[in-house]
RODO-2510 file (C-alpha; in nm, 4 decimals, decimal comma):
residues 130
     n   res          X          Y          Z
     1     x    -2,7681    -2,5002    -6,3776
     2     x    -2,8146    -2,3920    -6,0482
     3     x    -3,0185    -2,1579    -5,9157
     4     x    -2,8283    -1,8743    -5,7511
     5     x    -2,9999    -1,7737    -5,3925
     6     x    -2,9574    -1,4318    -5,1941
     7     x    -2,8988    -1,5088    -4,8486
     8     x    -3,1414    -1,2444    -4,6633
     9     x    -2,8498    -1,1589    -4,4061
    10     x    -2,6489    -1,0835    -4,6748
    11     x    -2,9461    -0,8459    -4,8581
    12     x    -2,9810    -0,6903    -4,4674
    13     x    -2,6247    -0,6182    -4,4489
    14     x    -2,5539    -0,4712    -4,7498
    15     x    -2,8432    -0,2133    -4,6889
    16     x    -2,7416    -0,1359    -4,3983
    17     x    -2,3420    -0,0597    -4,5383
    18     x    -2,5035     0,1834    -4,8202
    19     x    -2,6906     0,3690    -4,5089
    20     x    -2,4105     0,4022    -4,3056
    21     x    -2,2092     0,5033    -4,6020
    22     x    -2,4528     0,7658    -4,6837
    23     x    -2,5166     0,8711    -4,3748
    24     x    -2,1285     0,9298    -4,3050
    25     x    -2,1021     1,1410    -4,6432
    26     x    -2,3878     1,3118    -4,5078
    27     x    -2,1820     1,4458    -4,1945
    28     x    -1,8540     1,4719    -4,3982
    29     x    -2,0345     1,7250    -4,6331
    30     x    -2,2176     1,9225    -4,3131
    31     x    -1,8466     1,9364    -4,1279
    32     x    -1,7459     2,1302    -4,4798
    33     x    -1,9961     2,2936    -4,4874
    34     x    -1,9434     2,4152    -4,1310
    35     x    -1,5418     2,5062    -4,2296
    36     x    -1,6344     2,6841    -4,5201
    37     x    -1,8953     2,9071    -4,3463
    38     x    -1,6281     3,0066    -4,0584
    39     x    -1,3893     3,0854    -4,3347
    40     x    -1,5727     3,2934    -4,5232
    41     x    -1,6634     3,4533    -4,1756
    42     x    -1,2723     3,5380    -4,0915
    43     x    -1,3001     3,6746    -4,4389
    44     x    -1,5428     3,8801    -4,3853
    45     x    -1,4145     3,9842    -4,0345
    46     x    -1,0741     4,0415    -4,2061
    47     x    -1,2169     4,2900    -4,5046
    48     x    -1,4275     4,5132    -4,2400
    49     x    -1,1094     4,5730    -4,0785
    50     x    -0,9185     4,6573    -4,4165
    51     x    -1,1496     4,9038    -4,4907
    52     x    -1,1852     5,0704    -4,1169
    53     x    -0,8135     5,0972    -4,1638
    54     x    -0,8101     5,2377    -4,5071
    55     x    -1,0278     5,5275    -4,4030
    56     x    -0,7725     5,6078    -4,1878
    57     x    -0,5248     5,5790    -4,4619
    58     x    -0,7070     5,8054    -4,6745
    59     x    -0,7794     6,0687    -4,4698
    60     x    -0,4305     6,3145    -4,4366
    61     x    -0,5523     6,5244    -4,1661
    62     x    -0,6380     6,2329    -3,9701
    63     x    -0,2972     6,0434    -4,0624
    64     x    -0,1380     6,4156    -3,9671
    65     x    -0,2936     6,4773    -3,6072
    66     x    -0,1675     6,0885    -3,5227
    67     x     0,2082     6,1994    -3,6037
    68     x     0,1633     6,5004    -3,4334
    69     x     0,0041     6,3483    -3,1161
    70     x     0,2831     6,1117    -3,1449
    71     x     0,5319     6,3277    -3,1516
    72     x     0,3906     6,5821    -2,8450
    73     x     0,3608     6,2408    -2,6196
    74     x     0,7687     6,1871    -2,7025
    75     x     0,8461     6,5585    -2,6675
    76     x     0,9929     6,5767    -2,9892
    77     x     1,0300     6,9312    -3,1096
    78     x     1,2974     6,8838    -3,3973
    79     x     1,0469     6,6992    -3,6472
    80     x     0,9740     6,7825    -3,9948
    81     x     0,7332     6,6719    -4,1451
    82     x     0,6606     6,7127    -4,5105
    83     x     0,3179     6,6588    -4,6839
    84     x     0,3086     6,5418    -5,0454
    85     x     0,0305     6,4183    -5,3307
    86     x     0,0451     6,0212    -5,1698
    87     x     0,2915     6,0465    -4,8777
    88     x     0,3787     6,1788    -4,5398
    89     x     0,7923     6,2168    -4,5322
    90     x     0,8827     6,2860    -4,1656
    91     x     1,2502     6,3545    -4,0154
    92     x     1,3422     6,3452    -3,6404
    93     x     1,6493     6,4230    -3,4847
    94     x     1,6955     6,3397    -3,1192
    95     x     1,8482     6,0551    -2,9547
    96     x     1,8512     5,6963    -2,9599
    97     x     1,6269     5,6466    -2,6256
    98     x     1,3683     5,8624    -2,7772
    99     x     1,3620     5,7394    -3,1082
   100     x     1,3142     5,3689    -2,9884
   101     x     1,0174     5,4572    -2,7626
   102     x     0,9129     5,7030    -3,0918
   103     x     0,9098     5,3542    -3,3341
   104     x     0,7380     5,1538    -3,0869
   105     x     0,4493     5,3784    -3,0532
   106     x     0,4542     5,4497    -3,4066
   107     x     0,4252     5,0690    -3,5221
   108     x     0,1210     5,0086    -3,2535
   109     x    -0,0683     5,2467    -3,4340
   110     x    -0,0716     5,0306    -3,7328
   111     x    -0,0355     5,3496    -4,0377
   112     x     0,0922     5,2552    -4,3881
   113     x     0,4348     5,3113    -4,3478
   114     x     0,6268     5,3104    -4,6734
   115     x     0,9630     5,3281    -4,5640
   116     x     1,1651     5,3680    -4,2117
   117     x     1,4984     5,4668    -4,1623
   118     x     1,6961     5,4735    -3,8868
   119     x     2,0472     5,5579    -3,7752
   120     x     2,2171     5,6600    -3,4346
   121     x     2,0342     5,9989    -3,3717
   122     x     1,8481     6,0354    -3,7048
   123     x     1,4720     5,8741    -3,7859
   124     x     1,3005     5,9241    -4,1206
   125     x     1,0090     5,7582    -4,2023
   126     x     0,7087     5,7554    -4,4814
   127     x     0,3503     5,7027    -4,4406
   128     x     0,1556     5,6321    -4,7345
   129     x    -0,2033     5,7652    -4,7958
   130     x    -0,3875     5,5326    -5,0492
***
């Protein structure tokens, strides 16, 4: 039988695949790494801003004076408003020009709002308090 010899360009080549092999796992596992980190980040961003806004939530005075403010900056002076256990019901009768410059404001202040109805000259709407 023969005897089988390693060429050493061969031996020198295939060391140098492994390394670059490793080397580029390396780099892959870093970039994750690197993803992961940023998303957990935006998470983290994303949850501080949950529970800013859920102290506003809970808070019914606060959640009140907002309406109210709202509602003096329209000069809307028809509104009910009704407070119960988990909810702010309000009711405002005026028309339509009003009550579209009303919602607008109303949605840019970013409250729970359970419900919103509107019709021609009628808006009732719900804000929740967790």
């Amino acid at each position: 039988m023969k005897k089988f010899d390693i060429n050493p360009l061969f031996l020198v080549f295939a060391v140098l695949l492994i390394f670059g092999i490793s080397i580029y796992s390396l780099n892959l596992a870093k970039a994750n790494a690197l993803i992961s980190k940023n998303t957990i980040n935006k998470n983290i961003k994303i949850v501080k801003q949950y529970d800013i806004l859920k102290n506003t939530w809970t808070n019914t005075k606060k959640q009140e004076n907002i309406i109210n403010k709202l509602l003096k900056k329209q000069n809307i002076k028809n509104a009910n408003i009704l407070i119960k256990n988990n909810k702010i019901i309000v009711t405002i009768n005026t028309n339509t020009k009003v009550l579209h410059r009303f919602v607008n404001k109303l949605l840019n202040k970013k409250l729970n709002i359970i419900k919103l109805k509107m019709s021609n000259d009628t808006l009732k709407f719900e804000v929740g308090l967790l």
